[in-house]
N, C-alpha and C positions, 0 to 999 in steps of 0.2 A: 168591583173586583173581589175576589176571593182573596185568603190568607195565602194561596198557594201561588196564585198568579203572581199576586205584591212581591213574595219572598224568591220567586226566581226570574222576576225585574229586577229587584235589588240587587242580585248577585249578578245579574249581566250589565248594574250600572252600580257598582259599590260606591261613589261619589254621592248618589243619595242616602248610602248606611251610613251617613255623618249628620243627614235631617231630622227632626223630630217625628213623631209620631202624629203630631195636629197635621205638620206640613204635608204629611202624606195621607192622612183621611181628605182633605181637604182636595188635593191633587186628583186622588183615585174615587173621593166620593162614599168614602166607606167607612165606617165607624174606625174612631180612634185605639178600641183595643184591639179589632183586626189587625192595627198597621204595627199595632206595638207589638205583639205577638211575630209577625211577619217580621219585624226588625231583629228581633230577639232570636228567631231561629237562623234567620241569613247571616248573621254576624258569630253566633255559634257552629253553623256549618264550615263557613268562612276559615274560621279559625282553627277548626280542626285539623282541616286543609292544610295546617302553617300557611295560611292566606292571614297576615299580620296586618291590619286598617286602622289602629290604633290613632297613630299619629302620622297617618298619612293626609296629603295640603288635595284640593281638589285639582292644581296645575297636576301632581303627584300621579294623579286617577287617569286624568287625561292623556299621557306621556304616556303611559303603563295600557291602554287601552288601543291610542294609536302603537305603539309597538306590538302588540296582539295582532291587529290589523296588517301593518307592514312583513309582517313575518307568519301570514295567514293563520296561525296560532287560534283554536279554537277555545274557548272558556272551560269547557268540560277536560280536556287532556289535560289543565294543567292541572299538577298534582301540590307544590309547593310556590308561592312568593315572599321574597324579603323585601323592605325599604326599608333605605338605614341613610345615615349621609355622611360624607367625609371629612375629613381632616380639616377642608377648607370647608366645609358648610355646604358643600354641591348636594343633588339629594339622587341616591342611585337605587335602582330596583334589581334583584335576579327571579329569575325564572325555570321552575324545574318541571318539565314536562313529564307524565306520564311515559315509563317505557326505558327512562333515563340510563337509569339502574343497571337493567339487563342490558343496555348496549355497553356500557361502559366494563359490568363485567367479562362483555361477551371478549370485546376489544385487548382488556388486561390477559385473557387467557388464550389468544390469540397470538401476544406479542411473547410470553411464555414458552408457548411452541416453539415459535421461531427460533427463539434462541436456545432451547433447550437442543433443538436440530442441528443449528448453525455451531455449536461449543466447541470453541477448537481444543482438542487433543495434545495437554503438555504434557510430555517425560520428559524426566532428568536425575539425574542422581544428586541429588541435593544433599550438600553434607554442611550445616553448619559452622561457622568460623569462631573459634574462642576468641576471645581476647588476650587470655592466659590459661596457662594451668590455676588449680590451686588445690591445696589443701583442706582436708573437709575436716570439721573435728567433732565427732558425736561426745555430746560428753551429759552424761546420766551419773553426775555425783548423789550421795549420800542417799543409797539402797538401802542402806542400814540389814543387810542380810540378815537373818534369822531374829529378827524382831518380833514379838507376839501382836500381830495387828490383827489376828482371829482367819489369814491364809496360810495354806502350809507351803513349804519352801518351793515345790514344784508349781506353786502358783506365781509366784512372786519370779523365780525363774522364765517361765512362758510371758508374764509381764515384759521383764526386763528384755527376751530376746523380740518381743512382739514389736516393743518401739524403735528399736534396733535397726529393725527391718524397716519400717515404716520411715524411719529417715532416711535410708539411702533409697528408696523407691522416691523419696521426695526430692530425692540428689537428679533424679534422670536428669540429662541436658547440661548438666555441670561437667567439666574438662577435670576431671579429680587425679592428681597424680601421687598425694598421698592421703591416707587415713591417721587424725591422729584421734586417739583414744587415750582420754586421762580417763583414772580409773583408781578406787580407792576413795580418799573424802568421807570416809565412813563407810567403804563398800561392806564392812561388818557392823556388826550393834555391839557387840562386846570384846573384849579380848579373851574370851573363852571361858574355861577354866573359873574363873571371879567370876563371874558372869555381872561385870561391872565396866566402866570406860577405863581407861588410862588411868584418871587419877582416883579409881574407886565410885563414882555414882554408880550403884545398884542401877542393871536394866535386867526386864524382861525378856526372855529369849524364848523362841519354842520348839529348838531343838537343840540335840548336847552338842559341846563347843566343836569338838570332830568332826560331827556331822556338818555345822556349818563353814567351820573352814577348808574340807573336803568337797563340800557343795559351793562356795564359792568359787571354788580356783576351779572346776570343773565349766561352771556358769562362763568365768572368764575365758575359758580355752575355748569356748562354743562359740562366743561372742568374735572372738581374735580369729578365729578357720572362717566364718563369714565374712567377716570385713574383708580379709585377706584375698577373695577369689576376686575384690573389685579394685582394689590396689594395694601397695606395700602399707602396711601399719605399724605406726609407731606409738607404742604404748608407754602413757607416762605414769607411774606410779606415784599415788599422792595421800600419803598419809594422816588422817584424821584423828578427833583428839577420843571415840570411840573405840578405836582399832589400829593407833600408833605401832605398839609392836609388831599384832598381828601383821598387819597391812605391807612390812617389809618381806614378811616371813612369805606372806603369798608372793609378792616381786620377784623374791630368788625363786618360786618354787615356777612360775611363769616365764623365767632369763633362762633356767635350765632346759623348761620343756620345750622353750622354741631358740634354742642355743644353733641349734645347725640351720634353722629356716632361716631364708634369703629375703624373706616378704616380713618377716615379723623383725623390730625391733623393739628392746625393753629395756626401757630406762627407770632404773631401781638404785639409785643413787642415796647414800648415805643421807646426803642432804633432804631437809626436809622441805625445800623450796626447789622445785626443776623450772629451766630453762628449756624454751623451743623455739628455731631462727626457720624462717621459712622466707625465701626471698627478702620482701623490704618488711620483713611480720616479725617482733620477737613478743613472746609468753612468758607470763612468768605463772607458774602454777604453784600453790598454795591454799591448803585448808581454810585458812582465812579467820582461825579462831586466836589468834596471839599476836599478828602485825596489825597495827593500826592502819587501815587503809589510809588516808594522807600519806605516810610515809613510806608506802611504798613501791610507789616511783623512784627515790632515792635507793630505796636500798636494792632493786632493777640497777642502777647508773653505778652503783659500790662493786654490785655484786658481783655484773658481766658488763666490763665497763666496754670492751670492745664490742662485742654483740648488740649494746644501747646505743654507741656513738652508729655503725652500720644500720639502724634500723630507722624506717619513718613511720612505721605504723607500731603502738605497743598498749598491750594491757595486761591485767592481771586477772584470771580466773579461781573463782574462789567458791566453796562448797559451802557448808556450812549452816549457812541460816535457810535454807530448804526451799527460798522465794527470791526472784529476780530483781536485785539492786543494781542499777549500775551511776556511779559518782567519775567525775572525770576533776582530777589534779595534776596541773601541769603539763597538759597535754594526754596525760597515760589514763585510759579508761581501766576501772578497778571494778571486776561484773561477778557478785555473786550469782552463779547459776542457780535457774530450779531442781530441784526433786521429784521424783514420780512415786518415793517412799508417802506408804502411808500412817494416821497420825495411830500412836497408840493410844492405852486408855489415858496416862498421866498427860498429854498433850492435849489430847481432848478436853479432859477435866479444866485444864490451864485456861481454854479455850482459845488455845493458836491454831490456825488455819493459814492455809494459801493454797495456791493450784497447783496441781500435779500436773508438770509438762515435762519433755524431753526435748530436747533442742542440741540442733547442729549449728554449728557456727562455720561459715566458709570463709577462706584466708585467700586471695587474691596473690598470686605469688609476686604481680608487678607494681598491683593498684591497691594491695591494702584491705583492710576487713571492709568484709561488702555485706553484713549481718547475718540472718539466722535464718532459718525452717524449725520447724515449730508442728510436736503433736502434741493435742491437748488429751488427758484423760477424764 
């Protein structure tokens, strides 16, 4: 017999692709490297196939042949075989014919149709259900306005209204029935004039003090007619240890210009620590540069002792260090907020970093802080 004959008897009896090459010169009468060669291609054709003979038993071959047979199945259609065995040690074979393929996609795009025809048609006017109101609180402490970080004010300006916007597009689907806005925390870099903080550290400024605290309060009035067209706002003025004086001076100049609006409220209170009660939520706001946080949970229970006994949810929001702490004493979460201010040259030199985020915090009016939304810069 030829190499060609051998090797497509083999494949029509793969039970002998598990004999030697003697056993089958000897059988067909033909020299031994005819049959090895003949073995060598059938067992590579074989396999191409994913026709897998490896460790297949010869009961294996004969099962897998009678099934060929019982299911008139010719040798040539089939396109893939597996043997494998199970769990129990049984020994199972599949079989993929020729043509498989395109029946099965023919059938999945068929069942498609149908249903794509058959799609019933729902209207309704679906209006989701809250669970509560609540109150949303943007809060973009320590802008440090008119700081020389190498943008000019109208940059830093489009900054500040740009994430503004971007959290309350993050608010959609939230039931908001108030805005609160703390504001201040350094919203300047200097108290002017010195062009120094409070108690004299020298800063850099890159515009005269005029300009900037004429360009803040403008900044804030832009910020307060936005919020305002989506619900009443209540703005907390929170004075920092850059802009302590300043910082009141813009409050009354903010209490004034929205003294007859019905949507703006402004809390510019002598004190340097403000209070906020919102259902079962009380605030306490605070620069966060002089109270030891430990202690001030008690000084919340001293301060507003009726407001603390009514409330079950409470924490402190704090400016300050320009990156996201939050420490929990006594129940009362104490959350320095982030910054979107960026570093100047003496910060950099220092090599202090963190991330520039703006963040909303939402207030639950029945259930209590339910956390934040968050844009990163």
């Amino acid at each position: 017999m030829t190499k060609q004959e051998i090797k497509e008897f083999l494949k029509e009896n793969v039970g002998y692709l598990k004999k030697g090459s003697e056993f089958l010169s000897e059988k067909f009468n033909c020299s031994v490297e005819t049959c090895k060669l003949a073995l060598r291609e059938a067992r590579a054709e074989l396999k191409g196939s994913d026709f897998d003979i490896d460790n297949v038993s010869d009961n294996e071959i004969t099962e897998f042949n009678q099934f060929l047979k019982d299911n008139e199945i010719d040798k040539s259609d089939i396109k893939s075989v597996k043997f494998w065995q199970n769990m129990t040690g049984d020994h199972r074979f599949s079989v993929v014919v020729k043509g498989e393929d395109d029946f099965m996609k023919a059938a999945k795009q068929e069942l498609i149709d149908m249903l794509e025809a058959n799609s019933p048609l729902v209207e309704g006017d679906y209006k989701p259900e809250f669970d509560a109101p609540v109150a949303y609180e943007v809060s973009l402490p320590d802008i440090h306005y008119g700081k020389q970080v190498g943008d000019t004010l109208e940059d830093l300006e489009d900054e500040y209204m740009t994430r503004v916007k971007s959290l309350m597009h993050k608010a959609n689907g939230l039931d908001i029935e108030r805005i609160i806005l703390p504001i201040g925390n350094d919203g300047m870099n200097s108290e002017g004039y010195s062009r120094a903080t409070t108690k004299g550290t020298p800063q850099q400024d890159c515009a005269e003090w005029q300009q900037t605290f004429v360009g803040y309060c403008a900044l804030m009035v832009r910020a307060i007619e936005y919020l305002s067209k989506s619900a009443p706002v209540d703005v907390v003025i929170i004075q920092g240890n850059h802009d302590f004086e300043r910082m009141f001076y813009a409050g009354e100049f903010l209490r004034a210009y929205f003294l007859n609006s019905t949507a703006v409220n402004i809390d510019n209170g002598f004190e340097s620590r403000k209070y906020y009660s919102y259902g079962v939520n009380m605030i306490m706001y605070t620069h966060g540069d002089k109270e030891k946080p430990a202690e001030m949970p008690l000084i919340m229970a001293t301060e507003r002792p009726m407001m603390f006994a009514e409330s079950k949810f409470r924490e402190v929001h704090c400016g300050h260090l320009h990156k996201e702490m939050v420490n929990e004493y006594r129940g009362v979460k104490v959350r320095f907020i982030p910054s979107i201010c960026k570093n100047d040259s003496w910060h950099k030199t220092m090599g202090y970093e963190a991330k520039r985020v703006a963040q909303a915090h939402v207030w639950n009016k029945s259930k209590g802080y339910e956390g934040y939304l968050q844009t990163n810069i």
